[in-house]
N, C-alpha and C positions, 0 to 999 in steps of 0.2 A: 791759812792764806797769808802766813806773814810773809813767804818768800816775795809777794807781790809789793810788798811795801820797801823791801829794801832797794837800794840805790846799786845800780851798777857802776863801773868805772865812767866819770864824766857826766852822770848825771845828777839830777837831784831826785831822793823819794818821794817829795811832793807829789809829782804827777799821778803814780799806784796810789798816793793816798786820797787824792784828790777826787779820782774815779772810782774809787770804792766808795767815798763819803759821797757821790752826787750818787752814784746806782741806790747805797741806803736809804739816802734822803726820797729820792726817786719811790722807792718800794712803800715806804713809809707813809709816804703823800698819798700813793694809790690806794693802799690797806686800806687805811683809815677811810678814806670814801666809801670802798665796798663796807668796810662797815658800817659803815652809815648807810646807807643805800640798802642793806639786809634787815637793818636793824627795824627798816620802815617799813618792810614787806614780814620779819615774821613776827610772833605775838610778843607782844610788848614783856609778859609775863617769862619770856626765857631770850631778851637780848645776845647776842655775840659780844664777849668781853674783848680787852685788849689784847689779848694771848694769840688773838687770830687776826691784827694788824699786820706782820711780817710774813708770815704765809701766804694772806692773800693780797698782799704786794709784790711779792718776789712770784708766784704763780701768775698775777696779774701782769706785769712784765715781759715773759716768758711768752705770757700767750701774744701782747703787743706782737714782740719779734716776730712770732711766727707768722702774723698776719701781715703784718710789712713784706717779709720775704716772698708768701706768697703772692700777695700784691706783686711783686717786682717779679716773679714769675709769670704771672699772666698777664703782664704789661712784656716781657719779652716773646709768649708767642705770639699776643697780636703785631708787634712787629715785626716779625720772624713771617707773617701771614703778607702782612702789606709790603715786606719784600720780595718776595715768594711771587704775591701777584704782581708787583712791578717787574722782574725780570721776565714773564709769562706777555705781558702788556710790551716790553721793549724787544723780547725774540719774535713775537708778533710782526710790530709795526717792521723789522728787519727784512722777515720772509716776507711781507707784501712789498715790501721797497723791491727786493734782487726779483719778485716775480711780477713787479710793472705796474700792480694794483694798488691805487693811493686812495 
């Protein structure tokens, strides 16, 4: 993933580095909760070590996204729905206008 770091004409590499260093940080923060949070559910006697902080950051992540997107999916057929019946509601009130019925 170095291409992502290097700088193209007029700009600076900052930016790729920036967004890679906040996604890490990001993955990092998360891991480490679910470790923590697994550590308190299984027997004390066989803890999750450090080695599965980035795994289950970078899968925990992964899953966020996915849930966002579908969120914003099912946030577009419900209004794909209330449009749906608003033009249903205004071809309506239409045809009772032109046929005299109010």
């Amino acid at each position: 993933m170095g291409f992502l770091a290097q700088a193209g004409p007029g700009e600076s590499g900052s930016t790729w580095q920036e967004l890679l260093t906040f996604v890490q940080s990001a993955a990092t923060l998360l891991g480490q909760g679910l470790v923590r949070l697994l550590n308190l559910i299984l027997p004390q006697s066989h803890p999750l070590g450090e080695e599965m902080v980035l795994p289950l950051g970078y899968l925990g992540l992964i899953t966020l996204l996915l849930l966002v997107f579908n969120l914003i999916a099912a946030a577009r057929k419900v209004i794909w729905l209330i449009v749906g019946i608003g033009w249903l509601l205004l071809i309506l009130r239409i045809v009772l206008s032109v046929l005299g019925i109010q």
